[in-house]
N, C-alpha and C positions, 0 to 999 in steps of 0.2 A: 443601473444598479437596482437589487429589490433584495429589500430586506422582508424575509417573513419571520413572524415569533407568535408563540402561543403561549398563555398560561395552561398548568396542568388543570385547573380548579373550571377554566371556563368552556364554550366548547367552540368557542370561536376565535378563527386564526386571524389575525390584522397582514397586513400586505403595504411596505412603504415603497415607492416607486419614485425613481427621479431616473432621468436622462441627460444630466449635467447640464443643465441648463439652470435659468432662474427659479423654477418652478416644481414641485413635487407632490404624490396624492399617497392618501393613506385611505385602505378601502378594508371593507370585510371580507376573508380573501374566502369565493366560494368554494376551492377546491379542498382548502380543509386538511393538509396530506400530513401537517405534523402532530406528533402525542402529544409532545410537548419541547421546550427551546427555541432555539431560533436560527435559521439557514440562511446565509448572504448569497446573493448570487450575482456576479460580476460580469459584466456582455461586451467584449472587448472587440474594438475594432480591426479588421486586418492588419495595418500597420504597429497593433501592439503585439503582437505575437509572441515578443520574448518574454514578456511578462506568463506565463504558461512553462514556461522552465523553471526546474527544480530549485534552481541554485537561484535565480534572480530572485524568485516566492522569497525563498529564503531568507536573501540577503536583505531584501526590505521588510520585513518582518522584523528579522533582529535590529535593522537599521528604526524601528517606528512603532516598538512595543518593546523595546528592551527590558522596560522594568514595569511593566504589565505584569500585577499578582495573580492575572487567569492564567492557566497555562494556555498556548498554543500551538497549535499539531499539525503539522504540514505531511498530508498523505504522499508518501515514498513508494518507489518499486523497486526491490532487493529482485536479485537473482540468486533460486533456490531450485540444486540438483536435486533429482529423482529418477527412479528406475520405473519405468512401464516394462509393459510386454512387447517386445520385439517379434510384431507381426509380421511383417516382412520374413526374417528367419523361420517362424512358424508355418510360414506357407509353403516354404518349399523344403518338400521334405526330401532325403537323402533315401537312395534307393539300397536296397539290403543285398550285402556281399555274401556272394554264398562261396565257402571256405569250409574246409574239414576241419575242424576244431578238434583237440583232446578234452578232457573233463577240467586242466586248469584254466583252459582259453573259454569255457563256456561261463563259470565260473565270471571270470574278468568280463566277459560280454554281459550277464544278466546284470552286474553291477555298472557298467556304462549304460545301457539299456532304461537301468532306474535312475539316474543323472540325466537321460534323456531324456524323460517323461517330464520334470520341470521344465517351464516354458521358459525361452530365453529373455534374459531383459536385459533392457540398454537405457543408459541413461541421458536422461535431456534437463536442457534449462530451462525453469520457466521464471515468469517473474509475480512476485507474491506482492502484495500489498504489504504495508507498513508505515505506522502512524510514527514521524519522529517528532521530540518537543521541543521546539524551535528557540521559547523565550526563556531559555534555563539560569538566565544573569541575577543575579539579586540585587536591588541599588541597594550602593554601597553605605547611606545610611540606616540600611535596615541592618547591616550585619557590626558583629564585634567590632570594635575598634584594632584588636588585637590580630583579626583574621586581614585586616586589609593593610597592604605593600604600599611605600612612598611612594613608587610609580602609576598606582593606582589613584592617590590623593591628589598628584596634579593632573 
């Protein structure tokens, strides 16, 4: 595990390091990379792999900060439709019918012709980031007495 943290005021970032063992160092970290707060960084071994899922994050979060007054934000991927340009369609273009047209079929053609000219799109999923706030509980002596359920008191 390595915790780094900076104050805003100083210009130097501290680096706490331990390897779960008996032992831990705290250095000046030269790399310097934040403005300011603090960044955990967790190094997890192949056998922990499920801890890397959304839902276990999760669930040990609310299971082990539940009435934590910081919030806590566990980074999400939603899936969000959108229309690009459908390149493929645009590449291959349709070859021109030659037809004796009267003046209302030309008409009808210059008006398809202008619907043509827009490029076709099709839509895909991708997935967007999204911060959800994981410790959203209040202990229950912080709120009314009035707002909290008998099943909630045992």
């Amino acid at each position: 595990m390595q915790v780094s943290s900076k104050n805003p005021t100083e210009d130097v970032q501290h680096t706490w390091e331990s390897s779960a063992a008996n032992s831990f160092t705290v250095v000046a970290d030269p790399e310097n990379t934040l403005v300011r707060g603090t960044r955990v960084t967790l190094f997890l071994k192949e056998d922990a792999q499920e801890f890397l899922e959304e839902k276990k994050l999760s669930e040990m979060i609310k299971k082990y900060s539940e009435f934590i007054n910081f919030p806590i934000k566990l980074r999400t991927f939603r899936e969000e439709e959108r229309e690009v340009v459908d390149e493929d369609a645009a590449a291959t273009p349709e070859e021109p019918k030659e037809e004796v047209l009267d003046e209302e079929d030309e008409v009808k053609e210059e008006n398809e012709e202008k619907e043509e000219e827009k490029p076709k799109m099709k839509k895909i999923k991708e997935k967007v980031p999204d911060w959800k706030h994981v410790n959203d509980n209040k202990a229950i002596w912080t709120r009314a007495k009035e707002e909290i359920e008998d099943k909630e008191y045992v």
